[in-house]
Backbone as CSV, one residue per row, in Angstrom:
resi,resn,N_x,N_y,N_z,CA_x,CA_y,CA_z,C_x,C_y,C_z
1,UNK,-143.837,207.325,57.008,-144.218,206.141,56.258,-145.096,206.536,55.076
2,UNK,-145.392,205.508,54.347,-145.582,206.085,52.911,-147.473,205.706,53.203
3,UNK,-147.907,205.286,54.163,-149.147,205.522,54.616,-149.744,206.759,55.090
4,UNK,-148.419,207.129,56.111,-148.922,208.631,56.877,-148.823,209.753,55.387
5,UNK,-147.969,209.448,54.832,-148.128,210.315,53.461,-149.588,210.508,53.072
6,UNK,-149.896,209.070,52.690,-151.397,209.043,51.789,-152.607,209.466,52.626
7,UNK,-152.256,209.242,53.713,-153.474,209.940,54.768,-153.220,211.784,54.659
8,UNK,-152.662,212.316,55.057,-152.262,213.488,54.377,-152.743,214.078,53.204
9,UNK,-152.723,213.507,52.306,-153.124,213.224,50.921,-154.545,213.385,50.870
10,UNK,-155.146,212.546,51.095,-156.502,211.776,51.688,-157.422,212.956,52.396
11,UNK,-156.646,213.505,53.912,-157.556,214.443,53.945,-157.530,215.949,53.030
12,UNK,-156.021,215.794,52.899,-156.038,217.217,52.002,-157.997,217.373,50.832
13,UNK,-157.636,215.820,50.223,-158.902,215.662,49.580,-160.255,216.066,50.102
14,UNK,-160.351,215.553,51.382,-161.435,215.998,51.862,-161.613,217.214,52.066
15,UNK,-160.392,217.768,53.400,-160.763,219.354,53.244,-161.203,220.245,51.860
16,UNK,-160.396,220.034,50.653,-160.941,220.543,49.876,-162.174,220.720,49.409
17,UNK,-162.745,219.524,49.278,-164.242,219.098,49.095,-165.157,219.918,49.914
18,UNK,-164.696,219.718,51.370,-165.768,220.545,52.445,-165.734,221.950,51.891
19,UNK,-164.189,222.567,51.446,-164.286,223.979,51.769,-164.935,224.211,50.480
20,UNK,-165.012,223.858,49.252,-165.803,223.614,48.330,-167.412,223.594,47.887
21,UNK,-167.831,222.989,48.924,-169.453,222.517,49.425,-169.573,223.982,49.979
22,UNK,-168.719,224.376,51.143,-168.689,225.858,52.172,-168.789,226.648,51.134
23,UNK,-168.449,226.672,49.814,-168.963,228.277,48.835,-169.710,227.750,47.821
24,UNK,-171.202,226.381,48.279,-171.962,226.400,48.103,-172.347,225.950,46.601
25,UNK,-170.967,225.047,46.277,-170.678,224.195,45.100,-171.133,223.042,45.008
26,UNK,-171.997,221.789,44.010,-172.591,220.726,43.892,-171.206,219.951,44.473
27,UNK,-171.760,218.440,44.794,-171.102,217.742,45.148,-169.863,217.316,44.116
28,UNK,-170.672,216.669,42.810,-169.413,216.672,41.863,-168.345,217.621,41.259
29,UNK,-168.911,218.594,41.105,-167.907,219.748,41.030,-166.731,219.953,42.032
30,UNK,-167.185,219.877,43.156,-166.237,219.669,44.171,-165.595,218.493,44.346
31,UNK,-166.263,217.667,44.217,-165.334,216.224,44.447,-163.774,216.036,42.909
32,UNK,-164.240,216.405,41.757,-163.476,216.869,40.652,-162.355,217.833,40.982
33,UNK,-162.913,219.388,41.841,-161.841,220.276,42.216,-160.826,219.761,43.258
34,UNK,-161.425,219.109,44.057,-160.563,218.411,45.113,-159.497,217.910,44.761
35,UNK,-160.001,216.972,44.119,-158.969,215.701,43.258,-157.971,216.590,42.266
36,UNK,-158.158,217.777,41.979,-156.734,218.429,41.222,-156.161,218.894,41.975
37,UNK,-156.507,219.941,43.381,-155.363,220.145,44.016,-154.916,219.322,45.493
38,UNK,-155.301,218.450,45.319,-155.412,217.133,46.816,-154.430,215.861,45.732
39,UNK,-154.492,215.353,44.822,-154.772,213.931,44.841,-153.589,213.878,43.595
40,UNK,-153.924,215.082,42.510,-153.670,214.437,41.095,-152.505,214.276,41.018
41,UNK,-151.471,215.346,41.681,-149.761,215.531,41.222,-149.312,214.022,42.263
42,UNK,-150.133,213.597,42.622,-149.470,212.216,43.156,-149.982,211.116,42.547
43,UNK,-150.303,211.120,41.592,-150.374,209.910,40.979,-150.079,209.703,39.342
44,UNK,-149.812,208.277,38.981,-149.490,208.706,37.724,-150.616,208.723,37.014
45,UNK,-150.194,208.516,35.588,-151.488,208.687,34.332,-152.332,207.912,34.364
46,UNK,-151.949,206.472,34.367,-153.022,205.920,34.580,-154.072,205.770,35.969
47,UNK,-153.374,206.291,36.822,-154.292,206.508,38.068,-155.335,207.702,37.742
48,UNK,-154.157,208.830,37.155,-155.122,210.047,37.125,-156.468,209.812,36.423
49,UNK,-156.240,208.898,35.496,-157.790,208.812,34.039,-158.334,207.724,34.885
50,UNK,-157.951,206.605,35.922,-159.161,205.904,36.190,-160.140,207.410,37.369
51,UNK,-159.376,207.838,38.163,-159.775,208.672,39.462,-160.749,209.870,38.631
52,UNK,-160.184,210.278,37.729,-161.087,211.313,36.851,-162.410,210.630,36.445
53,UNK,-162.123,209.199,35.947,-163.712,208.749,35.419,-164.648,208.389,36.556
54,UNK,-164.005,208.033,37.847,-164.729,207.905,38.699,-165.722,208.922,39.461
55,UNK,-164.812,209.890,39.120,-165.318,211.358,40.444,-165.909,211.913,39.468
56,UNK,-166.234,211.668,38.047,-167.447,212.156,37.232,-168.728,211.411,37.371
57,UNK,-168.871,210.637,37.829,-170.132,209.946,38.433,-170.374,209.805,39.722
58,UNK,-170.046,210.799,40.675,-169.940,210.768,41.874,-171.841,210.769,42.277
59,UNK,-172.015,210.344,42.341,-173.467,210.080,42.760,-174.651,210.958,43.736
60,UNK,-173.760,211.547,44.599,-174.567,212.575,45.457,-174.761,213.978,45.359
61,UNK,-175.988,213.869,45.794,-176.775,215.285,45.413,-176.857,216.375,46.448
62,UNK,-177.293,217.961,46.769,-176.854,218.225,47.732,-178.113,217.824,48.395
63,UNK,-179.651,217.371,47.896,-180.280,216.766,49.060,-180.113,215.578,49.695
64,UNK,-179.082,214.473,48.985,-178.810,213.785,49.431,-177.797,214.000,50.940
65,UNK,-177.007,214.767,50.488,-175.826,214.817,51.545,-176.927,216.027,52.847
66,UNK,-177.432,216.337,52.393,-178.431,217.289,53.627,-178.953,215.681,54.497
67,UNK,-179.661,214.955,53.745,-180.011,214.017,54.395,-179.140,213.438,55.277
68,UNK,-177.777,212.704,54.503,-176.554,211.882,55.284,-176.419,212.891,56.494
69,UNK,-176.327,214.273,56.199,-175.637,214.845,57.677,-176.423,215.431,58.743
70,UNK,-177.927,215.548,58.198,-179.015,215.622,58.749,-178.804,216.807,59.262
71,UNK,-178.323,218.052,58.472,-178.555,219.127,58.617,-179.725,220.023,57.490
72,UNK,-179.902,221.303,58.368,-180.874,222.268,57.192,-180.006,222.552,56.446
73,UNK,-180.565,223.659,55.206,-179.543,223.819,54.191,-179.168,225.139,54.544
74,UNK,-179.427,225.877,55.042,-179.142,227.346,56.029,-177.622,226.739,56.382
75,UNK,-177.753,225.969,56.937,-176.624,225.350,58.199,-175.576,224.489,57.425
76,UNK,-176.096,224.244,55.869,-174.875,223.435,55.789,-173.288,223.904,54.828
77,UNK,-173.863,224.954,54.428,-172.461,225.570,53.771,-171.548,225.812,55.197
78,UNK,-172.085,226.442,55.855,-171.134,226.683,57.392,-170.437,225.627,57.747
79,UNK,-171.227,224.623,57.853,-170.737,223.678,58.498,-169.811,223.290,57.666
80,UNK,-169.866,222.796,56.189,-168.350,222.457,55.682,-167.493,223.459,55.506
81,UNK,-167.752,224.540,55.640,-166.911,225.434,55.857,-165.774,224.970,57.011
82,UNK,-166.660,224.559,58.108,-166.392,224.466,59.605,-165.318,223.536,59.619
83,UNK,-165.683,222.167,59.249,-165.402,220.681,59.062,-163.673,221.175,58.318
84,UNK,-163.893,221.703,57.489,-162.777,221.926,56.219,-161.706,222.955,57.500
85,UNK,-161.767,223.360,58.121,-160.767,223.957,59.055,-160.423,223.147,60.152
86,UNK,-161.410,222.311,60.486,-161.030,221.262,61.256,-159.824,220.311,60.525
87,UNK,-160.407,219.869,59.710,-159.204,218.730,58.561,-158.068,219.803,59.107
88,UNK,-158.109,220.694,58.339,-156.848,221.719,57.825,-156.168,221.633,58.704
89,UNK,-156.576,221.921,60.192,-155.272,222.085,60.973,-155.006,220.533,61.315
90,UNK,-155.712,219.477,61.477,-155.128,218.314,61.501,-154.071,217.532,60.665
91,UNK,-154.489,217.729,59.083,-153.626,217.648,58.020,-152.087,218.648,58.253
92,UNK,-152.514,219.765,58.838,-150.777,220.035,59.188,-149.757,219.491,59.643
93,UNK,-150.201,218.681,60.682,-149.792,218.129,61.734,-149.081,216.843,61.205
94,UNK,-150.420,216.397,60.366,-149.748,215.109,59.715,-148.583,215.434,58.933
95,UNK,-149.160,215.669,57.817,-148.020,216.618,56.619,-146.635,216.657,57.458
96,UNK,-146.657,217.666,58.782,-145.537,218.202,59.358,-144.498,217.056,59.792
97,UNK,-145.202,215.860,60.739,-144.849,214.701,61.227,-144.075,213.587,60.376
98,UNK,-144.560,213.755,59.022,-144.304,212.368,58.124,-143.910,213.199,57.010
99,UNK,-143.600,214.525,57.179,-142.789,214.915,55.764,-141.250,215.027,55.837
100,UNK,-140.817,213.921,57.387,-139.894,214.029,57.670,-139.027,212.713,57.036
101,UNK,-139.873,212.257,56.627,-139.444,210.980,55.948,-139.619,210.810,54.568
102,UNK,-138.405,210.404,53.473,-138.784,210.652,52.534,-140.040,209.817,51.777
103,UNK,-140.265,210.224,50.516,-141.322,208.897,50.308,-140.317,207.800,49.684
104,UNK,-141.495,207.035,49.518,-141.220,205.216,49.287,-140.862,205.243,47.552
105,UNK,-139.935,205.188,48.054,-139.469,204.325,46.364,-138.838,203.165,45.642
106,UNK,-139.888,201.719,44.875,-139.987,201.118,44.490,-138.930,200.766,43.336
């Protein structure tokens, strides 16, 4: 279904982000890298320029996100390191399951 697609999609985004944060990259930088190899080749132009202006004001800092996850900062590149292999092998699964169907076309 053209949902299980976008979830796929979706975490691809995230994993990226985590594994991103894991080599100790600001939040926006990563949230930007994500979105080119997660997000962009699926959408069109005008999606791509609203999603680009958005994830340039992404708002969080890395003391912020230390706070949200209420880890030290020793501990937190690992951990999205960690998180980002978790996604990964879940996103296979998906990917694998629902790339059996083609996508939705309008």
């Amino acid at each position: 279904s053209e949902a299980g697609r976008w979830l796929g999609f979706g975490l691809h985004f995230m994993e990226a982000c985590y594994e991103c944060l894991g080599r100790g990259k600001g939040p926006g930088e990563c949230a930007l890298s994500a979105y080119e190899v997660s997000l962009k080749s699926h959408q069109n132009v005008a999606m791509r320029a609203i999603a680009r202006s958005l994830l340039r004001v992404v708002p969080l800092s890395q003391q912020h996100l230390l706070s949200l996850t209420q880890l030290e900062e020793r501990n937190f590149a690992e951990m999205m390191a960690r998180w980002a292999r978790a996604i990964k092998r879940h996103r296979g699964a998906i990917v694998k399951f629902y790339g059996h169907w083609p996508a939705h076309t309008a």
